[in-house]
N, C-alpha and C positions, 0 to 999 in steps of 0.2 A: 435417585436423581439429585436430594439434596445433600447427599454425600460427594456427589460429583462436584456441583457447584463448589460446598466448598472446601475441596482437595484443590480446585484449579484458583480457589481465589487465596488460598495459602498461597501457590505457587507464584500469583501476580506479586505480591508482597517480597518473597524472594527474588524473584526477575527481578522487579524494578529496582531494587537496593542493590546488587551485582551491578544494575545497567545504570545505575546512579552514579556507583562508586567507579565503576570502570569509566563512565562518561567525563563525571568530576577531575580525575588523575589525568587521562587523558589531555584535556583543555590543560594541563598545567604543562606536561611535556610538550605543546603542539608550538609550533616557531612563530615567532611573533611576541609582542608584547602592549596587550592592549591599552596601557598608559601611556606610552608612546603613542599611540595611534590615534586615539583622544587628544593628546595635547596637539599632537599636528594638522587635526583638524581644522584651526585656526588659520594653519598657515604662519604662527609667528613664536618666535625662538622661545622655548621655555628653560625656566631656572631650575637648578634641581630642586631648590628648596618647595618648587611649583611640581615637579615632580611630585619629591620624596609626601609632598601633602594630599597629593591626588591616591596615590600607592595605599596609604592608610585612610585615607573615604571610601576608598575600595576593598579596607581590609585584608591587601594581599600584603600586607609585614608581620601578618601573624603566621604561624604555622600553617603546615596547607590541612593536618586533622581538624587545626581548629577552623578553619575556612572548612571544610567540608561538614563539622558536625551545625555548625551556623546552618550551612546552606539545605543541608538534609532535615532541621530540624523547622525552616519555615517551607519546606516540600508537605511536611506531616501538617502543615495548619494552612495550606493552600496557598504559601506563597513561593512562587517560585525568582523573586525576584524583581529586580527595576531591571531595562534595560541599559546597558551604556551610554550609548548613542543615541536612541526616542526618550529617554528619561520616564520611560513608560512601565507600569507593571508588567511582566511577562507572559504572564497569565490572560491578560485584559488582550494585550497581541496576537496571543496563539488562538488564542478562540475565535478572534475577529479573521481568523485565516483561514479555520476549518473547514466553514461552508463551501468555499471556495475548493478546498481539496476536496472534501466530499463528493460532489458536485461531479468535478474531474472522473472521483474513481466510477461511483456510480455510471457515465456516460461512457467509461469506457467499457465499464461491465456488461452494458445493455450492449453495444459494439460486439464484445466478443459473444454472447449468448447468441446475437441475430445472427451470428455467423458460424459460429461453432456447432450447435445445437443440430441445426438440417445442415449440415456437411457432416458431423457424427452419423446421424441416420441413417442419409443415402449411403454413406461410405460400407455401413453397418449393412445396408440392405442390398447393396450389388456388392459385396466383395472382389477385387479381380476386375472389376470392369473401369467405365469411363470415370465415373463419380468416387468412386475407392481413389484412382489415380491422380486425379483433380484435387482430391483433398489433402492427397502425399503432398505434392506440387507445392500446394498452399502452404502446409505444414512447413517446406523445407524455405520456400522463401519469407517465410514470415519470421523461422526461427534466424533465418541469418541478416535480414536486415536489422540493422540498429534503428532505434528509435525515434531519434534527431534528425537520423537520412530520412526513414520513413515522413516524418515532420515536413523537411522540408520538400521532398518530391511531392506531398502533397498541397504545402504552399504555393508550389511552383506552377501545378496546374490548373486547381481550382482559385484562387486567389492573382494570381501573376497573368498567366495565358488567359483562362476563362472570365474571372472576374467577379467568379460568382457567391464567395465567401472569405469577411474579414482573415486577416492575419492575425490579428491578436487582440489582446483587452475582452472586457467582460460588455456585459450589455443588453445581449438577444441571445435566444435560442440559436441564431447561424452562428455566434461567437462561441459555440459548443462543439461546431459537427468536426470539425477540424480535430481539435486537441484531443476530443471520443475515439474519430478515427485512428488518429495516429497511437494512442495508449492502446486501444481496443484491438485493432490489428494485429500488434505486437504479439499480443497475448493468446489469441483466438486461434493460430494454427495449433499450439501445444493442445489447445482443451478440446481440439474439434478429432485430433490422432486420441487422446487421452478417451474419451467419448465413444469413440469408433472399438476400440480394444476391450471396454468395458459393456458394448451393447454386443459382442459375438462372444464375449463369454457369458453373459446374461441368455443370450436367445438360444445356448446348448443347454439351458437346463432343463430340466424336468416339466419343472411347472408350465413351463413356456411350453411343452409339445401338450401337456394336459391340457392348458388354454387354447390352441389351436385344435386341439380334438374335437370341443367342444363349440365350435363352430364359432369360436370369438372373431373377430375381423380383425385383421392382421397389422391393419394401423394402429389398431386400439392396444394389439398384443404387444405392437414396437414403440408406441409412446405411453401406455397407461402402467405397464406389468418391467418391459423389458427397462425401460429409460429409466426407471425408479431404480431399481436396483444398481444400471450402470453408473447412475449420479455419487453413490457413495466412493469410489476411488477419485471421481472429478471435484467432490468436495471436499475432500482429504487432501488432496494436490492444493487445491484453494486455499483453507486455511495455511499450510505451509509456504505459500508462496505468496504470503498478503505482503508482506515485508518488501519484495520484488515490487508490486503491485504499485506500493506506496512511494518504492525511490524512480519508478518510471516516471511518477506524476511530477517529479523533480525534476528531469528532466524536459517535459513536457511541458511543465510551466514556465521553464525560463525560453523556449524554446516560443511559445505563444505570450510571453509577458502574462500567464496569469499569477493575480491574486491571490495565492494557497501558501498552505506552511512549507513546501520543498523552497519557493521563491524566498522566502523568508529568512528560512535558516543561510540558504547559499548567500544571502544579502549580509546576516549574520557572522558568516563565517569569516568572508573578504573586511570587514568591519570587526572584528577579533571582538565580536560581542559573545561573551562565555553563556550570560544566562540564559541570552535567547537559544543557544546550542543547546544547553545542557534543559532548559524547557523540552523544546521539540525532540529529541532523544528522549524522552521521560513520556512525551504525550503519544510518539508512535510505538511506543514500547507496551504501553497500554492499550494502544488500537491494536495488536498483534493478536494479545493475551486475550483480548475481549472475542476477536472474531474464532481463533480456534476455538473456544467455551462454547461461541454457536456453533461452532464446526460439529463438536463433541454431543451438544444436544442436538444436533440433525438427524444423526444415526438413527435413532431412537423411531423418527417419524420416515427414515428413508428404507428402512427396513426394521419390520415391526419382531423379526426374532433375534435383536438385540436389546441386550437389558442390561440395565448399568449396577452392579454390586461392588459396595464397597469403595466406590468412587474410580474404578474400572469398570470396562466392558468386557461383559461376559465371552 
């Protein structure tokens, strides 16, 4: 296990220096020019010599290796930066956003579990019938609605017609079910078909007809024995799809005005602010690497005859 650990935390090391350096380069090709953009903040005509002085407080008349070894080298002692436009640490910003993304994903996650979870089962346990087809149903409209439509048809009827739930900002608990539902949705038909496929190949195994021999009861067989097992291909799909996960909530948050790092960086980006971009590119590049690591020690407790050697699984 501690060979696992750290194989994968070598690998975070190398991620993030690829997703540095390609983030870094990046911002330098990308169109725009953010001393421009600064100066005309103002609203009033700048000289170049107001330029050319703003250009080197910013350091971009030096080479772009050395602008990047500068900027990788306060990454390694935790600074990522001022930003342009807040004149703020970047650091001190992203963090002050997290909870708010957190928040987001967590609620959407509790969304897709309440739904996915007993739609997997029943599906799993009528095959062919009304509840199997229900869940296709589900599945096909969930994967083809976008997520912004999703958003707003659900503005439209509980907030607009109904009355009965904010449109957006933070606040309360009802400032949640919204922006939950609309992430949670999104996501909930893939895991509830993913779920369904992995609990009928679980319930043809062995152990399972040994457990029902044995006069186990057959809920306990479908949620204690069979669910266990099926969970390992739905947390496998999870960890590979946090990244998905995390740029829903980007949309989601501009969509509700919340408070999280997708609002942020997109605020970021139209504002040709490099550091706060290349911050947030660095801090969800970390959240990926972290949540597969738990992906990778789940196995272990989701099925006890895997064993991890050598920093692979057996």
């Amino acid at each position: 296990m501690l060979r696992l650990i750290t194989a994968r935390l070598q690998q975070l090391v190398f991620v993030l220096f690829l997703l540095s350096a390609f983030t870094f380069l990046l911002m330098k090709l990308a169109p725009g020019d953010p001393v421009l953009t600064l100066l005309k903040i103002d609203q009033i005509a700048a000289t170049q010599a107001e330029e050319a002085a703003l250009r080197s407080q910013l350091g971009f008349d030096r080479p772009i290796h050395e602008q990047y070894a500068s900027w990788i080298w306060g990454v390694l002692h935790l600074d990522l930066g001022d930003s342009y436009l807040a004149k703020r640490p970047v650091l001190e910003m992203l963090l002050e956003r997290v909870p708010g993304t957190f928040q987001l994903a967590l609620g959407g996650i509790a969304v897709m579990m309440a739904i996915a979870v007993p739609l997997g089962l029943l599906a799993a346990k009528y095959p062919g019938r009304l509840p199997d087809h229900l869940s296709r149903l589900l599945a096909l409209i969930g994967s083809s609605v976008p997520s912004f439509w999703m958003g707003l048809l659900l503005i439209y009827a509980f907030s607009y017609k109904l009355n009965w739930l904010p449109t957006m900002g933070t606040g309360s608990f009802r400032h949640m079910i919204l922006p939950s539902l609309t992430l949670g949705l999104a996501i909930a038909a893939v895991y509830a078909r993913l779920l369904r496929a992995g609990l009928l190949d679980s319930l043809s195994q062995e152990y399972i007809r040994a457990a029902r021999a044995r006069g186990i009861a057959e809920w306990r067989v479908l949620t204690l024995h069979a669910l266990r097992a099926a969970l390992l291909p739905v947390v496998t799909v999870f960890g590979m799809s946090v990244g998905h996960l995390l740029a829903g909530t980007v949309v989601v948050e501009i969509l509700f005005s919340w408070p999280g790092l997708g609002s942020l960086a997109v605020e970021a980006i139209f504002a040709r602010d490099y550091p706060v971009i290349q911050g947030y590119v660095l801090l969800i590049g970390v959240f990926v690497v972290a949540v597969n690591l738990l992906v990778d020690l789940s196995y272990g407790w989701l099925d006890p005859r895997i064993r991890y050697e050598k920093g692979e699984a057996a």
